[in-house]
Each structure stands twice: as structure tokens, then as C-alpha cells.
One Martini backbone bead per residue (centre of mass of N, CA, C, O) as a GRO file, in nm:
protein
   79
    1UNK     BB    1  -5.361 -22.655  -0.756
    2UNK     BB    2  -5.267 -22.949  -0.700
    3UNK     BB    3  -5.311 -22.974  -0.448
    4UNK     BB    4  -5.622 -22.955  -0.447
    5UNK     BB    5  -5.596 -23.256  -0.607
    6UNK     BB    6  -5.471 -23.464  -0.459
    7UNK     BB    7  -5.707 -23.620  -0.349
    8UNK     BB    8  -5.858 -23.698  -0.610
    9UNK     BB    9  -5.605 -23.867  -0.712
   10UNK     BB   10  -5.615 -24.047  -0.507
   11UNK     BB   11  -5.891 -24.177  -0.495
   12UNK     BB   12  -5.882 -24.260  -0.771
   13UNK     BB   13  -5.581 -24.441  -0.788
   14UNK     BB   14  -5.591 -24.598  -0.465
   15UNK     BB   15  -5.846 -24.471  -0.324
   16UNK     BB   16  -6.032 -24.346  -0.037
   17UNK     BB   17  -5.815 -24.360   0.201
   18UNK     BB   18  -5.586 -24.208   0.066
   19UNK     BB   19  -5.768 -23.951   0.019
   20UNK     BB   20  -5.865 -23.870   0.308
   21UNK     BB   21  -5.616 -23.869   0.363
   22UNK     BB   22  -5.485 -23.617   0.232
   23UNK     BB   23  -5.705 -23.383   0.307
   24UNK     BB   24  -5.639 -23.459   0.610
   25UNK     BB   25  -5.344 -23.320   0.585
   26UNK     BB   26  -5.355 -23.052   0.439
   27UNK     BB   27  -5.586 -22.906   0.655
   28UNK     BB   28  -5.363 -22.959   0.841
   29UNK     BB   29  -5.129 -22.804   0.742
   30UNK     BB   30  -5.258 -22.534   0.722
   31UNK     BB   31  -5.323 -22.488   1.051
   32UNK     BB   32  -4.979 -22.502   1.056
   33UNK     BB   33  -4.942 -22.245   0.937
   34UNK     BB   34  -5.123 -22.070   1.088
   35UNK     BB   35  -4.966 -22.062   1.355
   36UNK     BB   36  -4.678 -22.035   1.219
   37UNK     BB   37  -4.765 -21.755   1.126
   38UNK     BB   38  -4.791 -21.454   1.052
   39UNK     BB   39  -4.950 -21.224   1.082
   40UNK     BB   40  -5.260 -21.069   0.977
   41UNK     BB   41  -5.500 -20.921   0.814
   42UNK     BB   42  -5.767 -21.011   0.697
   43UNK     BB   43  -5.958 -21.123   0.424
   44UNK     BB   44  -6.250 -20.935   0.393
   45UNK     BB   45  -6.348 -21.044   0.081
   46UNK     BB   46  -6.329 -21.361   0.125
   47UNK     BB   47  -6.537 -21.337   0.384
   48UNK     BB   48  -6.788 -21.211   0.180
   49UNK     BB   49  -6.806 -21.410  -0.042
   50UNK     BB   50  -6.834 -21.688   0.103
   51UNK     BB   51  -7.101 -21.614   0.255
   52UNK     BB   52  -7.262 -21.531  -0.001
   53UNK     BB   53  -7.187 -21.834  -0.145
   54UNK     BB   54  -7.332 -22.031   0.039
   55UNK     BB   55  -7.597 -21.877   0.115
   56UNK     BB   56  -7.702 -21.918  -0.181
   57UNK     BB   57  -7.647 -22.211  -0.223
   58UNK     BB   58  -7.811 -22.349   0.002
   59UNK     BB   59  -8.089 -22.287  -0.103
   60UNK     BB   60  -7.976 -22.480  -0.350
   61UNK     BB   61  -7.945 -22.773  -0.216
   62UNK     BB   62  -7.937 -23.145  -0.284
   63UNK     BB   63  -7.768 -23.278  -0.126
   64UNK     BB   64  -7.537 -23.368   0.114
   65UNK     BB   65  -7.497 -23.172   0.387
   66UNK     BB   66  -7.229 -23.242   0.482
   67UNK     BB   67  -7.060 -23.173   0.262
   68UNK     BB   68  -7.144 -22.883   0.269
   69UNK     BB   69  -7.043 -22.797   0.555
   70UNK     BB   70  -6.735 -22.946   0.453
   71UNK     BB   71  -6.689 -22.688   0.279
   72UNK     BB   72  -6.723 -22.435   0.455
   73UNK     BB   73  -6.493 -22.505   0.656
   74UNK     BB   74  -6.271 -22.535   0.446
   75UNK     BB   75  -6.254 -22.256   0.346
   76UNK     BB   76  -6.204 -22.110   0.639
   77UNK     BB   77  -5.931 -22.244   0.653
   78UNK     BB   78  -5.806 -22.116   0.401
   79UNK     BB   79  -5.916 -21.780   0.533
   0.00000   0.00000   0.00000
């Protein structure tokens, strides 16, 4: 959990610059993690409940587009 909160942590005590590289860093690592590491089945209930969250939020989302889709991307990279 502390990782998941490292960008907000630069963002806030650093700056704007230090939080995007932190989270644009973590999510590449993710990625490379991704490639790198032994497959397994799909985790089926968190892309059925991920799914089911977005599309109900969706509906009644009043912020800004772009935040909201790199929010839904970000889900599916982490699952």
C-alpha cells in the first residue's frame, strides 16, 4: 500500500514533476513485471468487479474525462 501512495507523496512534498515521474515509473515497473514474470490464469472476479465499477461510476462521474479513463487503465495494468 505505501508503494501505491509513493506518487501522491512526491506529488505533495516535491512537486508536480517528481509525482508524475513516481507514478509513471511504478506502472512502468508493473509492466516489466508483467513480462517478466510467469503467467498464471487471469484473476476472473477483479476484472468482473473492476468492470462492473467503472461502468457503474461512469455514470455519475462529473470530474475531468482524461482522469477518469487513465484511472480505468491503470486498474487493468495492475490486473
Amino acid at each position: 500500500m505505501i508503494l501505491f501512495k509513493l506518487a501522491t507523496f512526491g506529488l505533495t512534498y516535491f512537486g508536480s514533476t517528481v509525482g508524475s515521474l513516481l507514478s509513471a515509473l511504478f506502472f512502468s515497473c508493473l509492466l516489466v513485471y508483467y513480462f517478466l514474470s510467469t503467467k498464471s490464469n487471469l484473476p476472473l472476479v477483479f476484472i468482473v468487479l473492476g468492470l462492473s465499477y467503472f461502468l457503474i461510476s461512469g455514470l455519475n462521474y462529473k470530474g475531468e474525462l482524461r482522469d477518469y479513463y487513465m484511472d480505468f487503465i491503470k486498474y487493468f495494468i495492475l490486473f
